[in-house]
C-alpha positions in Angstrom: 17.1 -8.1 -18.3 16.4 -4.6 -17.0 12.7 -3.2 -18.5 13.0 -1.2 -21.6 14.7 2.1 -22.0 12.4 4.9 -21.4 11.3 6.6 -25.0 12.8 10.0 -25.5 10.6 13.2 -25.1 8.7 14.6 -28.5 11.3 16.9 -30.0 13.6 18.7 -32.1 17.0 19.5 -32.1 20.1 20.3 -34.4 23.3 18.4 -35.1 26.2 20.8 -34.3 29.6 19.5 -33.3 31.0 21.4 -30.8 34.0 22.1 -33.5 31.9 23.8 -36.2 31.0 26.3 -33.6 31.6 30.3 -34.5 34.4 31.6 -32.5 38.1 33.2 -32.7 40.7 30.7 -32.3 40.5 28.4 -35.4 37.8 25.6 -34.0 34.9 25.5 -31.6 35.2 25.7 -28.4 33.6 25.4 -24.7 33.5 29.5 -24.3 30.6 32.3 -25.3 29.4 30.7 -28.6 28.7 27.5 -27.2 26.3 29.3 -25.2 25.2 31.4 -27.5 24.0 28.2 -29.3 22.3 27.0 -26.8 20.2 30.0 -26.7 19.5 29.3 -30.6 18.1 26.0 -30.1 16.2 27.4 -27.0 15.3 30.4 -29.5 14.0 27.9 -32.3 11.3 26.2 -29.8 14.5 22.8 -29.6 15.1 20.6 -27.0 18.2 18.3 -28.4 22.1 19.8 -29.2 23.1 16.8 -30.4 27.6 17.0 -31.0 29.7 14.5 -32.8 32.0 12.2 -30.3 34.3 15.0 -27.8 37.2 13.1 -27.9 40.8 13.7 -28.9 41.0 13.2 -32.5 44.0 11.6 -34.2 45.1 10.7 -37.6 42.6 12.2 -40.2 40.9 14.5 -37.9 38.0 12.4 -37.4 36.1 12.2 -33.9 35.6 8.8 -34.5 39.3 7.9 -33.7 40.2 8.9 -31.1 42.7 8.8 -28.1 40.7 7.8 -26.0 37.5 6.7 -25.4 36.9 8.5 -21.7 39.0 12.0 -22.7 37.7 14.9 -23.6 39.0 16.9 -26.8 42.2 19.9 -25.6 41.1 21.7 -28.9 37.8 22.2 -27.2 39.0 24.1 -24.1 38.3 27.5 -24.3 41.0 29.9 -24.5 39.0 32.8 -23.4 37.7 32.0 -20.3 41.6 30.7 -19.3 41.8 34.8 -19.5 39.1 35.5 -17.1 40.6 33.3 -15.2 44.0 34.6 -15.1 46.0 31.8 -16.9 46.7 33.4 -20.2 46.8 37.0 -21.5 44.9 38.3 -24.4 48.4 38.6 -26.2 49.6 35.3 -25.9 46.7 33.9 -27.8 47.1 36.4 -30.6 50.6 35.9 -30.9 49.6 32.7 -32.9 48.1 31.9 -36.1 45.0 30.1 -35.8 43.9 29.9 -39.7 43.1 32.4 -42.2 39.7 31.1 -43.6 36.3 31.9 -41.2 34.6 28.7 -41.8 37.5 26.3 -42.2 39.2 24.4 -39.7 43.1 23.9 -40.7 44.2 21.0 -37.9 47.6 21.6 -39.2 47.7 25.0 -37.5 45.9 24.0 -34.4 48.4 21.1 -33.8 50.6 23.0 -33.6 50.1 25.8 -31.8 47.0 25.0 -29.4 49.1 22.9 -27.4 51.7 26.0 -26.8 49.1 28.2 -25.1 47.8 25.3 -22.9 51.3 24.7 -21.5 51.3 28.3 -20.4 48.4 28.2 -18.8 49.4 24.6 -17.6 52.9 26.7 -15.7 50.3 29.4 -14.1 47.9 26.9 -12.9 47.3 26.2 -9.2 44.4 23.5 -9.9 46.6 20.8 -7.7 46.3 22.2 -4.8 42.5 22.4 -5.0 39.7 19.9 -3.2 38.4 20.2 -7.2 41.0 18.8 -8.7 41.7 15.9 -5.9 38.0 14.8 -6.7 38.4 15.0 -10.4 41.3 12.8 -9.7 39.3 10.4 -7.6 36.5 10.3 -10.4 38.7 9.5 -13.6 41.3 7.0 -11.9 40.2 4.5 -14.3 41.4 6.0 -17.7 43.0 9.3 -16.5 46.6 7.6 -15.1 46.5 5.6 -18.3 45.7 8.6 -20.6 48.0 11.1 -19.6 51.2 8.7 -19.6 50.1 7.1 -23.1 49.4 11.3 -24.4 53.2 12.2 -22.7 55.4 9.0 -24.3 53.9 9.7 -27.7 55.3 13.4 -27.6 58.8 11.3 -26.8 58.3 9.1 -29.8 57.3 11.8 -32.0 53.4 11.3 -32.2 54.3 7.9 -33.5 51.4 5.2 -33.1 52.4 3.1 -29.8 53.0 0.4 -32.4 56.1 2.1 -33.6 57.3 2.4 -29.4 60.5 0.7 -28.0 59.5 -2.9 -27.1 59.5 -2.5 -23.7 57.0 0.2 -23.2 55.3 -0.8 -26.6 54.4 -4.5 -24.7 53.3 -2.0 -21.9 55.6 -3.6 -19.8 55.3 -3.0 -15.8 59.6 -1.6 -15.0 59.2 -0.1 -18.5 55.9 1.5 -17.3 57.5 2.8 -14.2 60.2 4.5 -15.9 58.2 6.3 -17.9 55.8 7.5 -15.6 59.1 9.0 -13.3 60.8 10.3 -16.2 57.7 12.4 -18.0 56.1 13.0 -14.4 55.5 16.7 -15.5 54.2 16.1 -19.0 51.7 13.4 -16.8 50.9 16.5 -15.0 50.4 18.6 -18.1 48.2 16.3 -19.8 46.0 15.5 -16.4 45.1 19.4 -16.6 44.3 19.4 -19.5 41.5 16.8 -19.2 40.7 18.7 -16.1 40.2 21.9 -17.5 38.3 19.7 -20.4 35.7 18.5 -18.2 35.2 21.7 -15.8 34.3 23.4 -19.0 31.6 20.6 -20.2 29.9 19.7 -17.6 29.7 24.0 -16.9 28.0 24.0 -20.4 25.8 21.0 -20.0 24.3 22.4 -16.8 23.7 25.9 -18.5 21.9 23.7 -21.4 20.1 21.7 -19.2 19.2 24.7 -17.5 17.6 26.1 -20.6 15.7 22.9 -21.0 18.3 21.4 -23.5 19.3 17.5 -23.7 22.6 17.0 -25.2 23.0 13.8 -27.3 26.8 12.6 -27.7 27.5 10.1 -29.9 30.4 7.3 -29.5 31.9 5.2 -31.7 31.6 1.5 -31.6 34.8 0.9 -31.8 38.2 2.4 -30.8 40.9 3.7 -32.4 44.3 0.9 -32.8 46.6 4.4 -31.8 44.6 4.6 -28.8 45.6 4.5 -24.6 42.3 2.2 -24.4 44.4 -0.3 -27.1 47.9 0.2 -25.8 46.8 -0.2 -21.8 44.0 -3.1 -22.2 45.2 -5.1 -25.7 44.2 -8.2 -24.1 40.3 -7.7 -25.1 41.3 -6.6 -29.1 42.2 -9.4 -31.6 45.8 -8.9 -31.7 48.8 -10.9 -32.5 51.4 -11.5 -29.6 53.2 -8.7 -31.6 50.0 -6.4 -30.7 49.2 -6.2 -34.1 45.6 -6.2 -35.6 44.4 -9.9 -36.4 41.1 -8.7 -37.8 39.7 -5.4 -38.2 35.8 -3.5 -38.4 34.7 -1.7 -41.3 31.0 -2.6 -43.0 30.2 -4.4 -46.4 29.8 -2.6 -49.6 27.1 -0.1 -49.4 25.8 3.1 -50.7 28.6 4.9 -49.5 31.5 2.6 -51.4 31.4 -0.1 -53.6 34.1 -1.9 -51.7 32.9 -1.2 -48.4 34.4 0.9 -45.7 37.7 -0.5 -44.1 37.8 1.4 -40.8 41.0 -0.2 -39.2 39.9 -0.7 -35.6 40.9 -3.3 -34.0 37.7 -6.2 -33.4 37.1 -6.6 -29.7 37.8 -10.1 -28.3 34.1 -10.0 -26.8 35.2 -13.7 -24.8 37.9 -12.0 -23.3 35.5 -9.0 -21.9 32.8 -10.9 -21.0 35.5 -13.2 -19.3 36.0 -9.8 -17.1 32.5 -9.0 -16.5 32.6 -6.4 -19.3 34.7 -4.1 -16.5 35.9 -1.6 -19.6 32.5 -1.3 -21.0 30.8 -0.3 -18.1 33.6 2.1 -17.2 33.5 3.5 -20.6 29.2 3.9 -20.4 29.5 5.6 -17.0 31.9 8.3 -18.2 30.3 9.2 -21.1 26.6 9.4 -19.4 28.3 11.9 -17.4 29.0 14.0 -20.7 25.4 13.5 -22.1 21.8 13.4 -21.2 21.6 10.7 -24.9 23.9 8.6 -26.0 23.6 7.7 -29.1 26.5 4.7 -30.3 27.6 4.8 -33.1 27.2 0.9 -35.5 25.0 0.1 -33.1 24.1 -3.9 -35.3 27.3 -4.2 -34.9 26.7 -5.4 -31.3 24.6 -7.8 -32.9 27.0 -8.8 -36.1 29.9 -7.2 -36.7 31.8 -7.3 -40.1 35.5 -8.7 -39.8 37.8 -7.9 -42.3 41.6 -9.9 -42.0 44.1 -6.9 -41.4 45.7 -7.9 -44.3 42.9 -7.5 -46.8 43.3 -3.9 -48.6 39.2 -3.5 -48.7 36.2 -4.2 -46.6 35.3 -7.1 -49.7 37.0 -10.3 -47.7 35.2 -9.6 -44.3 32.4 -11.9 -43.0 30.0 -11.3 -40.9 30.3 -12.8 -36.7 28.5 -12.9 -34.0 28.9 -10.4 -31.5 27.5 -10.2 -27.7 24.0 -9.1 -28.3 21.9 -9.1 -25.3 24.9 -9.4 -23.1 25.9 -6.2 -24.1 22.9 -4.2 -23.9 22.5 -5.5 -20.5 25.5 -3.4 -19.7 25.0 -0.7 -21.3 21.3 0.1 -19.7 22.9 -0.7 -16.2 25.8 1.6 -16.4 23.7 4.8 -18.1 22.1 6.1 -14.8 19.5 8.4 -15.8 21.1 8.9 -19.6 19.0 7.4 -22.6 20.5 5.6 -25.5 20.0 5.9 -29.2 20.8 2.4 -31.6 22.4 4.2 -34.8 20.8 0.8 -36.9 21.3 2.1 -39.9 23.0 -0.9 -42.2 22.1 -4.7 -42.9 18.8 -4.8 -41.0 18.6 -8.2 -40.0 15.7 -10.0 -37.5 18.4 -10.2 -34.6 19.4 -7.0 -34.7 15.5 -5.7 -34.9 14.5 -8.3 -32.1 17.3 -7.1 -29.9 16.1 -3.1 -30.3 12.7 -4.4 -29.7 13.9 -6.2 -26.8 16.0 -3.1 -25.0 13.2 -0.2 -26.1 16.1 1.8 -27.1 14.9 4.1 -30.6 16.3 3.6 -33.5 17.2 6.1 -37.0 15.7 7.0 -40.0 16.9 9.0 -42.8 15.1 11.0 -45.2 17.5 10.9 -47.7 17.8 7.1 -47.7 14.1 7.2 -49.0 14.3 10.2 -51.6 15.2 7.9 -54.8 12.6 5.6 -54.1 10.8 3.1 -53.9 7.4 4.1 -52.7 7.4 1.7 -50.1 11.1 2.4 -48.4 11.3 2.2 -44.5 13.0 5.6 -44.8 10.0 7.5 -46.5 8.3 10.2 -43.6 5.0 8.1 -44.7 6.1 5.1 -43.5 7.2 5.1 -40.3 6.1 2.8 -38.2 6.8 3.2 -34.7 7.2 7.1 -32.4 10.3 5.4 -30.8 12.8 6.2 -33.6 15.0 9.4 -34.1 14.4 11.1 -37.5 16.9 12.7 -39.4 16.7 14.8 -43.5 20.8 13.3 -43.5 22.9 12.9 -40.8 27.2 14.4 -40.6 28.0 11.4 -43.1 25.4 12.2 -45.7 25.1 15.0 -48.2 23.9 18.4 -47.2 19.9 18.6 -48.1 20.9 21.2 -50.7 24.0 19.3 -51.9 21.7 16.0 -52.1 18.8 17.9 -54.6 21.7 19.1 -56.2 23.2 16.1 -57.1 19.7 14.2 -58.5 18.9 13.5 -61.8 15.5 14.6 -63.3 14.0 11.1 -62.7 15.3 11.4 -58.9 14.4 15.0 -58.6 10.6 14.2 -60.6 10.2 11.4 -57.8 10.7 13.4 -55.0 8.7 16.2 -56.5 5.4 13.5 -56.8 5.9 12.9 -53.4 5.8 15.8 -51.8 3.5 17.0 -53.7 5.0 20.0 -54.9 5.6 21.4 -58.9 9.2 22.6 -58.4 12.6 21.7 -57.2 13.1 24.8 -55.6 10.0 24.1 -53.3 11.2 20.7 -52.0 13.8 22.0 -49.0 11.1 23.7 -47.2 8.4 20.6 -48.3 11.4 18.0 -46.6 11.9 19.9 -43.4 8.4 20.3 -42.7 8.2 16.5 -43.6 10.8 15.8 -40.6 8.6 17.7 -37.8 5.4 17.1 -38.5 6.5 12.9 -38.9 5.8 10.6 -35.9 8.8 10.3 -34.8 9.4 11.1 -31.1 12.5 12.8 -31.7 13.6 14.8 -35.0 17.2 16.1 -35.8 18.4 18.6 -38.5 21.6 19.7 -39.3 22.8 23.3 -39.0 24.0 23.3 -42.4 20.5 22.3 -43.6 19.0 25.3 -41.2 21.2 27.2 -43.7 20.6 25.7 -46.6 23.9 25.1 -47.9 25.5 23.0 -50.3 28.0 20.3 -49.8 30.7 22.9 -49.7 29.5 22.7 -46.0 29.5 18.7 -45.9 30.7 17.6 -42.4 32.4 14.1 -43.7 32.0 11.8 -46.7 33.0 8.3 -45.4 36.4 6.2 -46.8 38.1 9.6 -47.4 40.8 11.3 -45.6 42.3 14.7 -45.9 39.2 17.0 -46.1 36.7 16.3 -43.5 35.3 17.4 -40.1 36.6 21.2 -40.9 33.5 23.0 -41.9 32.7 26.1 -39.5 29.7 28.3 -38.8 30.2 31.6 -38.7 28.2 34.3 -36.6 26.8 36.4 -38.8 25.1 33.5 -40.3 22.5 33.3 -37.2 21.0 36.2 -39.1 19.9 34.2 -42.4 17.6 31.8 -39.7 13.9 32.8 -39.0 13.5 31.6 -35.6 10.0 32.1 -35.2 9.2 29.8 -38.1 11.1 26.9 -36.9 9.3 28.0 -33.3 6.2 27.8 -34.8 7.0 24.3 -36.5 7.8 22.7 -33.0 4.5 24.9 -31.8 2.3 23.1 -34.4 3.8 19.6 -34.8 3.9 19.5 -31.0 7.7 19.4 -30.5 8.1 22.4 -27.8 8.7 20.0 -24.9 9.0 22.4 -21.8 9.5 25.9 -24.2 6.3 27.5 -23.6 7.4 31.3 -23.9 7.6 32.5 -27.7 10.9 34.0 -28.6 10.4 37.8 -29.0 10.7 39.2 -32.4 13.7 41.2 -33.6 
């Protein structure tokens, strides 16, 4: 097996999705803000951006189903800089509603009318006949061909799941294929540009972060999503049916977050049949996204180890099991098709010795969460105090859990009384400040805080609370709310805790 991963540089950073940027057009984009953020975590003595997954989201808005797992998110081009570039006019952007409410996504309203400014750019483009394009071609033939026809017949079928499909094109049948690809050769086109427009953008903003001495972590799911062109094109290496449908399907045990578990509904991976094929998808899938980040951090990561498989027909996450799933085999993959680009094991979960010997084994860091230590007992893994090793990544609550404020909020006197012993501090109102200087000054190479918790909001501002639908993934920042940040004491934290990684020059004062 290749040596262990390299550990990550001492640190901080700030988990941001690129959505929840500030900007003018209903959702964050790829434009001015982005960079504008960059120079905030440069400003704040940073080193991380860390962004949720930067795919094309599907039902429920989340970025953890997706697509695809190669494509970059449409939402995310900027519409601003298709100005500059002559491809849109000022007026056709406005023309459109893009949601009333500052710091609120509403999907609804970018569904449907994102996709009616792109086209028009799309119409004035003369990408194709550049040596740019041709390359970006040449450098996404694996998933690009595959993506773009699966995005185009779903506009055909209505956005319908390729489950609900006509047979023939459903079975991804060759002469049904063919037909396709002749009939909705423009929409092909339309959906290629997209994705090139996509990627120009990104790897523009990741060279101007890099630039500033700024890693970007990106995290991926473990899994993918069943309405997905990775699902539809390769089904032979998901537990399906001959019908295509779902045999068995991921999720996790009851835990903290629900008493009956969470019941993702991805399909399992038929691990035989990829390692039957040299794990050729896998090591396609790695490549792509180390182009996209300097960190990757994947998402489930024990479930490499054991994963928890629920029959499709079981309403709940309650009549899984636990399996075995590639381990090593995996790994071995992963570290080999990463280049340069680290990896972070999201472990969080059922901690069991194979799962710990197999992080051990790799070198890649691990999590901890602050709030997962908060109610006690004195002796939790999760507690600042008792970490045991520099190679883990350290978060106060991570886009799943509660806001720090929301969290206090929510504790009862016993709770809050606990927390208050521990820290060391006589009143509630003391502890945010007490917890964040808990995260820098811990020994953990690499610390992460949430914007929300730079702000210190409630869980008004809550990125996701897992097993629900309907009202996640929408929060916003706004600009004006830069302003409520001190950046020289969050400077002088990295300053004093040792986190300032290649920032040496002291931002000037205001």
């Amino acid at each position: 097996m290749k040596k262990k991963s390299k550990q990550l540089n001492r640190g901080a950073g700030i988990l941001m999705p690129v959505s929840s940027l500030p900007g003018n057009y209903g959702i964050g984009t790829l434009g001015r803000h982005a960079y504008e953020f960059v120079d905030f975590v440069k400003k704040n003595g940073f080193s991380y951006w860390q962004v949720l997954p930067v795919g094309p989201t599907s039902f429920g808005d989340s970025p953890y189903q997706s697509f695809s797992a190669f494509a970059g998110n449409p939402y995310f081009i900027d519409l601003d800089t298709l100005v500059q570039e002559g491809l849109l006019t000022n007026e056709e952007i406005e023309i459109y509603e893009w949601g009333e409410v500052e710091n609120d996504i509403d999907y609804a309203v970018i569904y449907h009318n994102r996709f009616k400014v792109l086209r028009k750019a799309f119409e004035r483009s003369t990408h194709k006949d550049t040596k740019k394009y041709q390359t970006f071609l040449l450098n996404t033939k694996y998933w690009l061909e595959d993506y773009s026809l699966y995005m185009s017949i779903k506009g055909t079928f209505e956005n319908k799941s390729w489950q609900e499909w006509e047979e023939g094109i459903r079975f991804h049948r060759p002469e049904k294929v063919k037909e396709y690809e002749e009939k909705l050769a423009d929409e092909i086109e339309f959906w290629k540009f997209c994705q090139f427009k996509f990627r120009e953008q990104w790897m523009k903003l990741k060279t101007y972060a890099n630039e500033q001495g700024i890693k970007i972590i990106g995290d991926i799911p473990l899994y993918v999503a069943m309405d997905s062109s990775d699902v539809w094109v390769h089904s032979e290496y998901f537990q399906l049916d001959i019908n295509r449908e779902e045999v068995n399907i991921a999720g996790v045990p009851p835990d903290i977050f629900s008493a009956t578990g969470q019941r993702w509904g991805n399909p399992i991976y038929d691990w035989e049949a990829i390692e039957k094929n040299d794990f050729s998808w896998w090591k396609e899938r790695m490549k792509a996204n180390a182009e996209f980040y300097d960190i990757i951090r994947i998402d489930h990561f024990i479930g490499i180890v054991n994963y928890w498989s629920i029959p499709a027909e079981c309403p709940t996450a309650i009549g899984g099991e636990w399996k075995k799933g590639p381990g090593e085999k995996l790994t071995k993959v992963i570290s080999e098709s990463i280049g340069d680009s680290g990896i972070i094991a999201e472990d969080l979960g059922v901690l069991t010795k194979p799962v710990i010997d197999l992080i051990q084994k790799t070198g890649f860091p691990g999590m901890k969460i602050i709030q997962f230590g908060l109610d006690g007992p004195e002796d939790s893994p999760y507690l600042p105090s008792n970490y045991s090793s520099n190679n883990i990544i350290a978060y106060i609550g991570t886009h799943d859990n509660e806001t720090l404020i929301g969290y206090l909020n929510g504790r009862t006197k016993k709770q809050k009384k606990f927390i208050r012993d521990y820290y060391g501090v006589k009143k509630t109102k003391e502890l945010p400040d007490s917890i964040i200087r808990s995260l820098f000054s811990c020994i953990a190479n690499v610390v992460i805080i949430q914007m929300q918790d730079l702000l210190k909001l409630d869980n008004l501002a809550r990125t996701n609370f897992p097993s629900t639908v309907g009202c996640n993934w929408r929060w916003r920042m706004t600009d004006s709310q830069y302003e409520q940040i001190d950046t020289t004491y969050y400077w002088n934290l990295c300053k004093i805790y040792d986190r300032l990684g290649c920032h040496k020059e002291k931002p000037k004062k205001k």
